[in-house]
NUDO-984133 format. One record per residue (C-alpha): residue number from 1; x, y, z. Coordinates in steps of 0.001 Angstrom, whole numbers, padded with zeros to 6 digits. Example, Ala and Ser with C-alpha at 12.3 -4.5 7.8 and 13.67 -1.06 7.14 Angstrom:
<sites>
[1 [012300 -004500 007800]]
[2 [013670 -001060 007140]]
</sites>
This chain:
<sites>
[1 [089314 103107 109121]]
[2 [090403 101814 105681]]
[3 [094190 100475 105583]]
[4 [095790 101870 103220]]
[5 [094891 102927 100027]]
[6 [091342 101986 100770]]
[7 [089926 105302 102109]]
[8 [087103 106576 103349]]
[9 [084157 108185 101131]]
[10 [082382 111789 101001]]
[11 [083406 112748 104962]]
[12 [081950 116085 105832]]
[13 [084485 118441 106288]]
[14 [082873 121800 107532]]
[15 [080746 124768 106506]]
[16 [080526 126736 103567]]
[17 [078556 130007 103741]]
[18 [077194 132354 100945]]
[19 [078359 135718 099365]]
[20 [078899 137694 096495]]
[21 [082355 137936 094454]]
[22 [084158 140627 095176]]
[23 [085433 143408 092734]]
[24 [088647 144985 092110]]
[25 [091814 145705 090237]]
[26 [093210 142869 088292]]
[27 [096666 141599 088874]]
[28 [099060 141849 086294]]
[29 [100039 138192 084956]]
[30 [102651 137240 082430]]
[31 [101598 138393 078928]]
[32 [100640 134558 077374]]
[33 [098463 134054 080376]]
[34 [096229 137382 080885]]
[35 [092532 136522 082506]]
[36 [089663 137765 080027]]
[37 [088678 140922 080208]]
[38 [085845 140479 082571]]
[39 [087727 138773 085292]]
[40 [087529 140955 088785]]
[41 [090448 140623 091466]]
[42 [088147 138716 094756]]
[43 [087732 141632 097417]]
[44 [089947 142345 100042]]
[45 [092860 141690 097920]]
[46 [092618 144501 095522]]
[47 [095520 146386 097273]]
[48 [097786 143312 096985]]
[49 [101257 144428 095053]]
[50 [103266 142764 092241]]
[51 [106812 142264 092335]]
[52 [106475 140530 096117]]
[53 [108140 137181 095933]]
[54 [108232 134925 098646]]
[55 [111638 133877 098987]]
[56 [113268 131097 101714]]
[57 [111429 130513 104581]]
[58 [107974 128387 105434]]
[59 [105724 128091 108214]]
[60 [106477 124819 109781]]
[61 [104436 125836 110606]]
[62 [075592 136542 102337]]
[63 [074091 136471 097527]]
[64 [074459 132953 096934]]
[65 [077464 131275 095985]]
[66 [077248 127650 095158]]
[67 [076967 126743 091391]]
[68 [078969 124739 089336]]
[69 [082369 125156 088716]]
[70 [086120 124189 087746]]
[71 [088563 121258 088418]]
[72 [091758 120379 087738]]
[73 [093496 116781 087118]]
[74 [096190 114894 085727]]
[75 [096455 112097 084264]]
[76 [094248 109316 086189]]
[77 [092273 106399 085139]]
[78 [088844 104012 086140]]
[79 [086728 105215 088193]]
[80 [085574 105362 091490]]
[81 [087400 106115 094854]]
[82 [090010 103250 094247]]
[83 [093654 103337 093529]]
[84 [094406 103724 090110]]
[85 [096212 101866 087768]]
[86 [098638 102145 085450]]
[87 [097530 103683 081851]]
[88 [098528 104091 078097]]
[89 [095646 106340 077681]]
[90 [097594 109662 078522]]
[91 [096000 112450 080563]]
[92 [093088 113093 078015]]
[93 [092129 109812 077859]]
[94 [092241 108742 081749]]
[95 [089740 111711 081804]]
[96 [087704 110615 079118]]
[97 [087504 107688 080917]]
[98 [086810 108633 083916]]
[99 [084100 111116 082999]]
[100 [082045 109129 080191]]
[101 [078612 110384 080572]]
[102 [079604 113068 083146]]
[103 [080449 115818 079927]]
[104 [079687 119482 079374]]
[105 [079921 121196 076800]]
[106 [083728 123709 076074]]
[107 [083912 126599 076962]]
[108 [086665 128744 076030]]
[109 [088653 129943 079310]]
[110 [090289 133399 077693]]
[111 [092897 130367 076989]]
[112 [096308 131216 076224]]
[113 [098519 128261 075144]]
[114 [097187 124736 072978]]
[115 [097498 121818 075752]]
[116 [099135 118621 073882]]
[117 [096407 115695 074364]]
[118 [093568 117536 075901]]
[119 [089637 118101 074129]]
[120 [089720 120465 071512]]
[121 [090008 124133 072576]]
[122 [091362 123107 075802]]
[123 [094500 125619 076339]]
[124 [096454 126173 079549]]
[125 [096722 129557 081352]]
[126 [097290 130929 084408]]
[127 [100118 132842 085837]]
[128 [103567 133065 086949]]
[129 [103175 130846 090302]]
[130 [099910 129078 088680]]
[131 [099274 126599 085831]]
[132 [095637 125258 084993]]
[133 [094829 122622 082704]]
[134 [091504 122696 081887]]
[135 [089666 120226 080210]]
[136 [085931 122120 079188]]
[137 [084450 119553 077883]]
[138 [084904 116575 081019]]
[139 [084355 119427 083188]]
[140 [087668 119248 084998]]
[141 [090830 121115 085374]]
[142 [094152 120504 086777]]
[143 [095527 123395 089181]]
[144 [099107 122981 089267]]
[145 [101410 125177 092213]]
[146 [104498 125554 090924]]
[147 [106082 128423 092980]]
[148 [109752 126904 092919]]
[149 [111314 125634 094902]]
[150 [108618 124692 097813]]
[151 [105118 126390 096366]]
[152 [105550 128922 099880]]
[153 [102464 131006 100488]]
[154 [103579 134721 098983]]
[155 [101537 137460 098513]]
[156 [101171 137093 095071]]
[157 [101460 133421 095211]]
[158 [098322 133590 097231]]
[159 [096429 136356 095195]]
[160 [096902 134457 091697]]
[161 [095599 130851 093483]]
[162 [092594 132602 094348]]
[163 [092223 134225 090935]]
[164 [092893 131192 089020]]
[165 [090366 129364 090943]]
[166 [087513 131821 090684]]
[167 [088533 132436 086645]]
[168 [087581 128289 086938]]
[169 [084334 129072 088964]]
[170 [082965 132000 086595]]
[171 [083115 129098 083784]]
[172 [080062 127090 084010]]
[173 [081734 124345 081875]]
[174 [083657 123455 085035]]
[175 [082506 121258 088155]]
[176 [085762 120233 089616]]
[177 [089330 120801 090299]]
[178 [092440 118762 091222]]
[179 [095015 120556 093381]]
[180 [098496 119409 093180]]
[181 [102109 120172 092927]]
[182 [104379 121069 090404]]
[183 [107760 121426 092005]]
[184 [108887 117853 093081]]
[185 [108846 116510 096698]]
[186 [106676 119065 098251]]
[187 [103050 120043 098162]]
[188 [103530 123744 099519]]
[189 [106014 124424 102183]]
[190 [103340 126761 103664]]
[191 [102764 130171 104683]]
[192 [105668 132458 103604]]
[193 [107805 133212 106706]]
[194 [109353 136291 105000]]
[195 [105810 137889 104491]]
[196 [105539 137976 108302]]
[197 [109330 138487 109493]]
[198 [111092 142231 109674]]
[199 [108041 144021 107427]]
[200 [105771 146641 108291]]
[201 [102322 146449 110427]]
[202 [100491 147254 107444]]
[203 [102443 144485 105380]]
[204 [100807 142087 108061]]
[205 [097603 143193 108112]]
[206 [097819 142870 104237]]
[207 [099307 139281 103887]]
[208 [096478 137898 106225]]
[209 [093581 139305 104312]]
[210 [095359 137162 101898]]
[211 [095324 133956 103555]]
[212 [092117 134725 104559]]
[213 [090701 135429 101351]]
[214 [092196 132207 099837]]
[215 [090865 130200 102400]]
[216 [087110 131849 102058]]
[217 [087482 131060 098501]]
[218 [088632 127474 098470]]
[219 [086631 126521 101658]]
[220 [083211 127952 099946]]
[221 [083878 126689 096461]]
[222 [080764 125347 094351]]
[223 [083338 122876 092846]]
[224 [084460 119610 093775]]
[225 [087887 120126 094872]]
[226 [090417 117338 095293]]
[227 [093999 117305 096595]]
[228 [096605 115243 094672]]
[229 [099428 115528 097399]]
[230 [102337 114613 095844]]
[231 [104847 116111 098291]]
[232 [105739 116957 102103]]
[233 [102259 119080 103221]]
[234 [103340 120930 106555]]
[235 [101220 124168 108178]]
[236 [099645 126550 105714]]
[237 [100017 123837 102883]]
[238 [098090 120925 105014]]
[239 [095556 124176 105491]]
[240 [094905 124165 101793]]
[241 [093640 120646 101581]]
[242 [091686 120824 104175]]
[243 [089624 123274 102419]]
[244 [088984 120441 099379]]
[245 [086214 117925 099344]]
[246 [088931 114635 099177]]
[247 [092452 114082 100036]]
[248 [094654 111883 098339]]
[249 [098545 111060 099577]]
[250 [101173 109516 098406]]
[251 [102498 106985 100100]]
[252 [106142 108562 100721]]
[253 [107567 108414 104285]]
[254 [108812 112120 103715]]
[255 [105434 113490 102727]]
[256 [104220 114189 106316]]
[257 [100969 116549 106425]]
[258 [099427 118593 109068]]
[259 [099152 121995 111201]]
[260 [102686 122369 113138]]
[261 [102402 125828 113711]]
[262 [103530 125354 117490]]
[263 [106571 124146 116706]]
[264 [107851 127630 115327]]
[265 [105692 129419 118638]]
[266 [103009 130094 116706]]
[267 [099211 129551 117663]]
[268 [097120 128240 114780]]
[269 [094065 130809 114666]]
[270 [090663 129513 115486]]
[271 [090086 128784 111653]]
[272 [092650 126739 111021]]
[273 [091388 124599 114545]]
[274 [087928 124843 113685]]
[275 [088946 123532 109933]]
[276 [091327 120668 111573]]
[277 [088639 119628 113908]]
[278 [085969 119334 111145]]
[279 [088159 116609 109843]]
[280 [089482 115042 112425]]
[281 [087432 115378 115374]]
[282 [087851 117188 118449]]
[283 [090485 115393 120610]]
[284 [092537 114251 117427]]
[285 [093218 118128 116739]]
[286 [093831 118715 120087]]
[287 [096695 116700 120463]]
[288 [097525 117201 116563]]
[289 [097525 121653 116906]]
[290 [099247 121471 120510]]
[291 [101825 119156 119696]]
[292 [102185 120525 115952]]
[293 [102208 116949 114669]]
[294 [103209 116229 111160]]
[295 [101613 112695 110128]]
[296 [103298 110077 107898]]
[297 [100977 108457 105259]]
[298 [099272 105354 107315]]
[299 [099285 107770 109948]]
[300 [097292 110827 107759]]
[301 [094788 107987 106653]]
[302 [094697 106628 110398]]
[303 [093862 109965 111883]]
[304 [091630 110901 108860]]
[305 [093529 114344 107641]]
[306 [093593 112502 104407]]
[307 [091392 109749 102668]]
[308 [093175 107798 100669]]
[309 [096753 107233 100324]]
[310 [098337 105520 097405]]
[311 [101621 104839 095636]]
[312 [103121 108036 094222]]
[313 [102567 107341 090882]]
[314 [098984 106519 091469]]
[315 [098013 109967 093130]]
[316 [096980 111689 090438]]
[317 [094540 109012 088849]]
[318 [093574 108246 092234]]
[319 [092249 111768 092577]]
[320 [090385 111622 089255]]
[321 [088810 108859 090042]]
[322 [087542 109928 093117]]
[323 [085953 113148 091319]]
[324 [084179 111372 089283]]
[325 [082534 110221 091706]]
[326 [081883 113166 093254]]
[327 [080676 114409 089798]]
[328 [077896 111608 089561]]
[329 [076067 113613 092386]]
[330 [073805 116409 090899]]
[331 [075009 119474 091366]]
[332 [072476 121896 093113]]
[333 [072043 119029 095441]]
[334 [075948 118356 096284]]
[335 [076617 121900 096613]]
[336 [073320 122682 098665]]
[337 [074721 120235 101106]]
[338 [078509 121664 101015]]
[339 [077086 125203 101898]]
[340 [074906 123758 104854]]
[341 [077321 121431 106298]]
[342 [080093 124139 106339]]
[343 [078046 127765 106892]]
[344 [078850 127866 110692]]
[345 [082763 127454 110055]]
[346 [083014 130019 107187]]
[347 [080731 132450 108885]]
[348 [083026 132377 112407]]
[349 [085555 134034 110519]]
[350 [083894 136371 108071]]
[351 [082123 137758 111084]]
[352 [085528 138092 112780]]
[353 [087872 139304 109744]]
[354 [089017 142243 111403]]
[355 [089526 141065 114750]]
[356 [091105 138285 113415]]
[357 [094034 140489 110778]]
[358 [094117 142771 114315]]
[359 [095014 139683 116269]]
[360 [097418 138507 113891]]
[361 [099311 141847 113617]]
[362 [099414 142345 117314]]
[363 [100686 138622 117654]]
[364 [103494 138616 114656]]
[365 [104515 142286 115663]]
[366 [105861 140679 118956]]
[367 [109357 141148 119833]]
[368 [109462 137737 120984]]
[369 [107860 136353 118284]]
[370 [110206 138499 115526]]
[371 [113349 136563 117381]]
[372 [112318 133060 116531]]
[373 [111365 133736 113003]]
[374 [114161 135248 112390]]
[375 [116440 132975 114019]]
[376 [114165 129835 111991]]
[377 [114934 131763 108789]]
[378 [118396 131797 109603]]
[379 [118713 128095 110178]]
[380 [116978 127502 107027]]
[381 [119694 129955 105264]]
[382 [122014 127536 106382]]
[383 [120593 124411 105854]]
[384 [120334 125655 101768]]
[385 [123936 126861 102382]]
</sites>
């Protein structure tokens, strides 16, 4: 183990299997952020409704498929996995740096709105709950969650993450993304405890293709994927970077990370456990799922859940760095690897999709189980109160 803010380097995470993109009605987003015309809604979430938003409560809670893809990053500087320093360049420049001789060629993104400081053509988009800034021409974009006011796993939240990202994957200028948080303090809060509290069977059923579906997409991705965590990173949240190639934390007592679902009397499905353990090792996520541990910084980078962990202000040119390096590996080679070292994990669950959404209905649907989220909800009701 590094100490921290050393790290450790290009640790396999898991398996990444192969198959096609799915097609289906697009999801309405805000008018100055539209997807091109060609962009498909990823299957099994083509039923997924607008006007959904999650609101209080968080979990505490074959074709083939690998080519490259998009990335998103702010501002960040040097290169290599190091801590980075402090920079006049601005966010365009720390990626100019970082990426000299690493380039693509632009390519426009059905971009909505001019980004101040990026390459030329670069323009932000996304949607209401997601902002990407792309930069075409170093290859990398910045995925920003800003679902206010703790980036909670909705519905919709959910459905536009896994649009944005595969808009960013059906770009060939892009080869890597940088995950990170725009509302302050908190990576995501998690799963949405009112998508699974007081609603319908069918409302279930639907919200857990969801997750699902995000994690299929993020967990298979031909892209480098790095986390910038810049906030607290409990359940469905810590789930999310798990899914990305490298983890970087900042170094914030309050930004614990990890799978507590147990806490709330929830079981973490076998995905989630097979994910953990990928990372951490077997009896790590033992102890980590059963007890529904959340780990401070030196205690993330101890354990392994993240690699690196740096001062806050350092996280997001930490992060670059690191995918540049990741970006000096050729690509058919890197992503090759990805899809062989995590096939057997992705392929558990997409051979088990249904059992799995019937397993979470019948679970959630409990009586028991209805009780403590709603009486968790209420406690968090009057915590904001």
């Amino acid at each position: 183990m590094n100490p921290a803010g050393g790290g450790r380097l290009l640790r396999p995470v898991g398996g990444g299997v192969d198959r096609p993109l799915g097609t289906g009605r697009g999801l309405l987003l805000r008018e100055d952020s539209a997807p091109s015309p060609g962009d498909k809604l990823p299957r099994d979430l083509h039923q997924a409704r607008s006007g959904q938003d999650g609101a209080g409560g968080c979990c505490a809670s074959p074709g083939e498929r690998f080519a490259p893809r998009g990335c998103e990053t702010r501002g960040g500087q040097g290169s290599g996995p190091g801590p980075g320093q402090g920079s006049g360049l601005g966010t365009n420049g720390l990626l100019r740096a970082a990426f000299a001789g690493a380039r693509l060629p632009g390519v426009a993104l059905g971009l909505t709105e001019r980004v101040d400081g990026w390459g030329d053509g670069a323009r932000r988009f996304g949607s209401q709950r997601v902002l990407v800034e792309p930069d075409a021409g170093a290859g990398v974009a910045v995925m920003k969650l800003k679902n206010p006011p703790v980036n909670t796993l909705s519905l919709e939240f959910l459905t536009e993450l896994v649009i944005c990202l595969e808009k960013l994957e059906n770009d060939k200028s892009f080869r890597g993304v940088v995950l990170t948080s725009d509302c302050p303090g908190v990576f995501s809060a998690g799963l949405d405890l009112t998508e699974m509290c007081g609603k319908s069977p069918a409302h279930y059923a639907e919200y857990w293709k969801a997750v699902q579906e995000l994690w299929l997409q993020f967990y298979q991705s031909n892209l480098v994927l790095v986390s910038a965590i810049n906030g607290a990173c409990p359940a469905g949240g810590c789930l999310m970077t798990l899914t990305c190639d490298y983890r970087v934390l900042a170094d914030n007592p309050r930004y614990c990370i990890g799978l507590n679902e147990t806490q709330l009397g929830i079981v973490a499905p076998f995905w989630f456990k097979d994910t953990l353990e990928n990372v951490i090792g077997h009896r790590a996520a033992e102890r980590a799922l059963q007890l529904g541990l959340l780990f401070p910084p030196a205690e993330a980078l101890q354990v392994g859940i993240v690699d690196q962990v740096v001062p806050e202000e350092q996280v997001q040119s930490t992060a670059l760095s690191a995918i540049a390096q990741w970006m000096t590996i050729p690509d058919h080679a890197r992503q090759l690897t990805k899809a062989m070292m995590r096939k057997a994990t992705a392929s558990r669950l997409i051979t088990q999709r249904d059992a799995d959404v019937q397993n979470f209905v019948s679970f959630i649907s409990k009586d028991s189980i209805q009780k403590s989220l709603q009486l968790y909800l209420e406690r968090l009701k009057e915590k904001k109160g």
